[in-house]
C-alpha positions in Angstrom: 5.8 -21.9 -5.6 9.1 -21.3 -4.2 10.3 -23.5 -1.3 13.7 -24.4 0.6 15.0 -27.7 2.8 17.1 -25.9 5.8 19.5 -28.6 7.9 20.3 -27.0 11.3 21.2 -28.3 15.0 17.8 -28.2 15.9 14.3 -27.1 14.3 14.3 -24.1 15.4 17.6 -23.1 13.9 16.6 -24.8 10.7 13.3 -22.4 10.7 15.3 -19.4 11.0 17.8 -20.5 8.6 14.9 -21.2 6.1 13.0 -17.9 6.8 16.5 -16.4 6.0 16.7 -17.7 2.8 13.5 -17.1 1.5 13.7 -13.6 2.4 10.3 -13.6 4.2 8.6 -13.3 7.5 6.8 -16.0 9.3 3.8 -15.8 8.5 4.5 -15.6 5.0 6.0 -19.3 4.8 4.4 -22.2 5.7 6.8 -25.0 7.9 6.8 -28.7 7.9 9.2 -30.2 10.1 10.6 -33.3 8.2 13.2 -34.2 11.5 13.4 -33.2 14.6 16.7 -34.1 15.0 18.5 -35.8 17.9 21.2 -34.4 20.4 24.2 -37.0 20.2 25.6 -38.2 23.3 27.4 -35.6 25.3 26.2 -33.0 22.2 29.1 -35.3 20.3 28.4 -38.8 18.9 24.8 -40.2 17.4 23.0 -37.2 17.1 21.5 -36.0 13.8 20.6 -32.7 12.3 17.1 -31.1 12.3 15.6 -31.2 8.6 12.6 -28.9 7.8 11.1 -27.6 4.4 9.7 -24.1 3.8 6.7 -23.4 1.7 6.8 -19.4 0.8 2.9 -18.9 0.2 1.2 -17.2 -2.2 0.4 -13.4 -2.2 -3.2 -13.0 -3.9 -2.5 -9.0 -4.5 1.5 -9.7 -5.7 -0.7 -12.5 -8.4 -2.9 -9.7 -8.8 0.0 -7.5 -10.5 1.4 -10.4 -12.5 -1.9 -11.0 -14.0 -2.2 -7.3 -14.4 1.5 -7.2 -15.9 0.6 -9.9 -18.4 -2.5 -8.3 -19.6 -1.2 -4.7 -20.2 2.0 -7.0 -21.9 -0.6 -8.4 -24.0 -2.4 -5.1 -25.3 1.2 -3.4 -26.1 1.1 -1.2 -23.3 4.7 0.1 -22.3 6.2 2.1 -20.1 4.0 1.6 -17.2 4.6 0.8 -13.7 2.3 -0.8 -10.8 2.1 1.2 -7.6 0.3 -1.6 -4.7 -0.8 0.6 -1.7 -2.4 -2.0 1.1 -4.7 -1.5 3.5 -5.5 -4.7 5.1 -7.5 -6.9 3.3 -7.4 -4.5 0.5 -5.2 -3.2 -2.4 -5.5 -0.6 -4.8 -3.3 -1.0 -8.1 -2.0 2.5 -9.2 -1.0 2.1 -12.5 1.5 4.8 -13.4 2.0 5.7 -17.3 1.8 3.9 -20.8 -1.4 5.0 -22.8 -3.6 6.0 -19.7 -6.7 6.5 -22.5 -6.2 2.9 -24.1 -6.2 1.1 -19.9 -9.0 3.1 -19.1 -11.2 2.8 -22.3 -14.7 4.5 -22.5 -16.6 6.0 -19.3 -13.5 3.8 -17.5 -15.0 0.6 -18.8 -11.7 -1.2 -20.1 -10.8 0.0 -16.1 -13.4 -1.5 -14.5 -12.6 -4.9 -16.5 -9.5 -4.8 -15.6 -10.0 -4.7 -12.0 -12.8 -7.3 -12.3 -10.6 -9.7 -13.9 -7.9 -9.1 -11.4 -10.2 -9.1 -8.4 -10.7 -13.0 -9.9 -6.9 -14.0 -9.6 -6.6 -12.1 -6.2 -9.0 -14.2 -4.8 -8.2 -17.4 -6.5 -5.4 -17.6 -4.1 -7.1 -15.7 -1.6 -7.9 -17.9 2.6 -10.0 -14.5 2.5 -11.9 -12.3 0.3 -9.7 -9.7 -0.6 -10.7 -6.3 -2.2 -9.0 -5.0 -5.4 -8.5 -1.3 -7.0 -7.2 -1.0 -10.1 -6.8 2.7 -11.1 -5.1 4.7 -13.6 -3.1 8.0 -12.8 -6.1 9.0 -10.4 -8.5 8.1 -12.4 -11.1 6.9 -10.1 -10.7 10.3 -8.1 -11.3 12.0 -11.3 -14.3 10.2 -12.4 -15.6 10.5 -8.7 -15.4 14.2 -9.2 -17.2 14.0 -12.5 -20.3 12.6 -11.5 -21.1 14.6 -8.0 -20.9 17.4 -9.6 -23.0 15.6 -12.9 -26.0 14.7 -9.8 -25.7 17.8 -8.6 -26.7 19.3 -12.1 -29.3 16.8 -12.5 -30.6 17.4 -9.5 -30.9 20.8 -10.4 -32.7 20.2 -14.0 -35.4 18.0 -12.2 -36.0 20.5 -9.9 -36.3 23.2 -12.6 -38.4 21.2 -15.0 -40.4 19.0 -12.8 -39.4 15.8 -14.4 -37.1 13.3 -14.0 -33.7 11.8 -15.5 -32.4 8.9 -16.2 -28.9 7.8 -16.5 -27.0 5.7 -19.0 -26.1 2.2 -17.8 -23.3 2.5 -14.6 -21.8 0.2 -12.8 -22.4 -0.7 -9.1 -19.7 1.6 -7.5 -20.9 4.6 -10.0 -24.2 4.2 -8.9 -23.4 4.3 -5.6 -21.6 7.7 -5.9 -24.6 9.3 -7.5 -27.5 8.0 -4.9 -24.6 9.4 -2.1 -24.3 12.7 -3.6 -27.9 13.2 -3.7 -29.2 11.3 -0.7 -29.8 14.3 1.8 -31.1 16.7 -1.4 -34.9 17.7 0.2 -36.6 17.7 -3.8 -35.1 14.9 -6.0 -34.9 11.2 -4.8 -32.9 8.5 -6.9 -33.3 4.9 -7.6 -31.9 2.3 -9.8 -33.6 0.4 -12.8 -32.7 -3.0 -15.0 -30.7 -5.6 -14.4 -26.8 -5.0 -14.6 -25.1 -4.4 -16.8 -27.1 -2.4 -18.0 -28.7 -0.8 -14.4 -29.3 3.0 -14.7 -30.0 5.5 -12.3 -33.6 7.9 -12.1 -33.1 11.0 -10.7 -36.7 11.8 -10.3 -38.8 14.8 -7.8 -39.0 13.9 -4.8 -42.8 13.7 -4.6 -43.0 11.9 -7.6 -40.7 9.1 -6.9 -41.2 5.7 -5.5 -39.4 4.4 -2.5 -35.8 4.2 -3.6 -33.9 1.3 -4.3 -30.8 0.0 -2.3 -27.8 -1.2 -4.4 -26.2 -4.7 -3.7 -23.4 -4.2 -1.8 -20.0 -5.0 -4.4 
């Protein structure tokens, strides 16, 4: 936790002086006012400086990349850099280089703890929930990609045979890709089955299938 003591004429002056050396904006910093200070007679004789401390607070997405950094430290990855991209309340973590197949492991799971884990520390520090991405050199578009066009050819098998597919075990966000892709298709229907993490998706006929069933929201 980095913090400063600013002296200055008044508080005021002390805050700016404080913001100054921090580096940060206002609402990054928190104040406490440890003298108001006191105008000396004439502005000349008994007065005292105003004395204030700033509190620079944490970022949960700039904790998010340390952890991140640590971690990939930690499995001998080198070479790699973090891109943050924010949109409000969340942040995706492009992560740019080093062995892309080693961060992303199988079927992206290695990815997907990754961004669990770091989803953790974000919101350890977090007043608010805060939503982390971690991807790897587009992965996630990639992988999106992938799996439309893997329901679409499912979809097209079950309509062809008459019976109905399931998936290996996905997680939530997957899921919800495939049940998306296929959820204005007129002859297959899909709905999830188990317990995570080993949920799977049935891609079944439409006339065949029971009422479909809604993913928790991640």
């Amino acid at each position: 936790m980095k913090e400063v003591t600013a002296t200055a004429a008044t508080a005021e002056e002390a805050v700016r002086l404080a913001l100054a050396q921090l580096g940060a904006p206002r609402e990054r910093v928190d104040i406490v006012v440890l003298d108001e200070g006191k105008r000396g007679w004439f502005g000349l004789f008994g007065g005292r400086p105003a004395v204030v401390k700033a509190v620079l607070k944490v970022d949960p997405i700039e904790e998010a990349v340390r952890f991140l950094e640590r971690v990939m430290a930690q499995m001998g990855v080198e070479g790699a850099s973090i891109e943050v991209v924010r949109r409000g309340k969340q942040a995706t973590l492009h992560v740019h280089g080093g062995p892309v197949g080693l961060l992303i492991g199988k079927h992206g799971q290695t990815l997907n703890a990754l961004q669990f884990l770091a989803q953790l520390v974000a919101n350890r520090y977090a007043d608010e929930y805060v939503s982390i991405v971690v991807d790897v050199e587009n992965y996630r578009e990639r992988r999106e990609k992938a799996l439309i066009e893997l329901a679409n050819k499912l979809a097209a098998q079950v309509v062809k045979t008459g019976k109905e597919i399931r998936l290996e075990p996905l997680p939530a966000h997957e899921r919800k890709i495939i049940h998306a892709a296929l959820a204005r298709h007129k002859r297959v229907s899909t709905y999830s089955v188990g317990v995570d993490p080993h949920r799977s998706i049935v891609v079944a006929p439409a006339m065949e299938t029971k009422a479909p069933m809604k993913e928790a929201p991640l």
